[in-house]
C-alpha positions in Angstrom: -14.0 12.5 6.9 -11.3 9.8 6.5 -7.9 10.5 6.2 -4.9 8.4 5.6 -1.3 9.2 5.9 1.6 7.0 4.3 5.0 6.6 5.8 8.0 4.5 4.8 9.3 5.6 1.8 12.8 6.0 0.6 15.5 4.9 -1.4 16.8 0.8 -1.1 18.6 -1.0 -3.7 17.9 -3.8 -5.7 17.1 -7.3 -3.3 16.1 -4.7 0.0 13.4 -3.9 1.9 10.9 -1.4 3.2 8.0 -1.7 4.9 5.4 1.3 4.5 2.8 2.1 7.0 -0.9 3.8 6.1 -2.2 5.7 9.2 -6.1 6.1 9.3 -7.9 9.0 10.9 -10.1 6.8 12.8 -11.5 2.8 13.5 -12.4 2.7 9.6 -10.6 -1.0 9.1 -13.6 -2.4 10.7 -15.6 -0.6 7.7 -13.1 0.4 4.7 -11.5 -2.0 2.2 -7.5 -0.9 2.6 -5.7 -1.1 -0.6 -1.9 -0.2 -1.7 -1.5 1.7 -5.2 1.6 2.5 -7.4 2.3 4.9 -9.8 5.5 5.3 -11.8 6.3 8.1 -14.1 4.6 7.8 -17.3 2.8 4.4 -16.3 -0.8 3.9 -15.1 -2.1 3.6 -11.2 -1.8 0.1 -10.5 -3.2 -2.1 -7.6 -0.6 -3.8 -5.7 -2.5 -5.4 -3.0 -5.5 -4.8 -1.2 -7.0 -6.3 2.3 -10.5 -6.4 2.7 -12.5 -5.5 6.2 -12.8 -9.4 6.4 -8.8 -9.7 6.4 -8.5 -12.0 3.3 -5.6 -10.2 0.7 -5.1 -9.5 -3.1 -1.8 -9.0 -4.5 -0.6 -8.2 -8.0 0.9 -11.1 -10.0 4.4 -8.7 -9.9 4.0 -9.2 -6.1 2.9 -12.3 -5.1 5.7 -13.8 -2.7 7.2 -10.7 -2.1 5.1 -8.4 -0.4 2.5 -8.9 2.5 -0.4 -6.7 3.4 -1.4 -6.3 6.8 -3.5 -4.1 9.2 -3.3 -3.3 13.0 -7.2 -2.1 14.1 -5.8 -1.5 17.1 -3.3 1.1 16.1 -5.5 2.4 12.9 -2.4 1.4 10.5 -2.1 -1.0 7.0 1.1 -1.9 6.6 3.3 -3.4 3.6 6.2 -5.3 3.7 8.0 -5.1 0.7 11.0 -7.5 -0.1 13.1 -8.6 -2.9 12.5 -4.9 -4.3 13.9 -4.8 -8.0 13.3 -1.4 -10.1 10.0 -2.4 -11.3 8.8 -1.4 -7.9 10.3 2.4 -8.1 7.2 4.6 -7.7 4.6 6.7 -5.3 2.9 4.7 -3.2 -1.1 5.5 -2.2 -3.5 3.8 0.5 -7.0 4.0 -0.4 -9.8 3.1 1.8 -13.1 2.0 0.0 -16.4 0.9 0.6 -15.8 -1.8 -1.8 -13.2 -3.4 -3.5 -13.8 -1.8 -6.7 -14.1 2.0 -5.5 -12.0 4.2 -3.7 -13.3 7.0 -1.8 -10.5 8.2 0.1 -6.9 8.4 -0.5 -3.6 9.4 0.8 -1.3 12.1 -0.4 1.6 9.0 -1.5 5.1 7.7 -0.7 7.6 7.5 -3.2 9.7 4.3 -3.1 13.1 4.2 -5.4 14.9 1.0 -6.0 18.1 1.1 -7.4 20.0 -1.8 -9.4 
């Protein structure tokens, strides 16, 4: 059973940072597609950016530039940088780990990010 934990969340205003972390259960970034979700109040899971066993990365159009996946397979942990946050980007944040890029098997409980202006 994989299991992923999400740190890093909090409150930043407008133009911060935060970076949030995605702790595995196991060696699964040798296996698992990692992606990052958001989901604000009222709006849609989105993809923001996803990094594929290979290492190659996807971001969302509303996050190119701005933020940076990465993984550590030595210490089991995705990571994502976030910068230049603007409100837009207020909402809980999920890791999913996936077999494939267009399926998600596993997910974590969520961090919630809050941008102020």
């Amino acid at each position: 059973q994989v299991q992923l934990v999400e740190s890093g969340g909090g409150l930043v205003q407008a133009g911060g940072s935060l970076r949030l972390s995605c702790a595995a259960s196991g060696s699964i970034f040798v296996i698992y597609n990692i992606a990052w979700y958001r989901q604000a109040p009222g709006n849609q899971r989105e993809l923001v950016a996803l990094i594929k066993v290979s290492g190659s990365t996807n971001y969302a159009d509303s996050v190119k530039g701005r933020f940076t996946i990465s993984k550590s397979i030595v210490k089991n942990t995705v990571y994502l940088q976030m910068n230049s946050l603007n409100p837009e980007d207020t909402g809980t944040y999920y890791c999913a780990a996936g077999l494939t890029t267009s399926q998600y098997d596993y997910w974590g409980q969520g961090t919630q990010v809050t941008v102020s202006s």
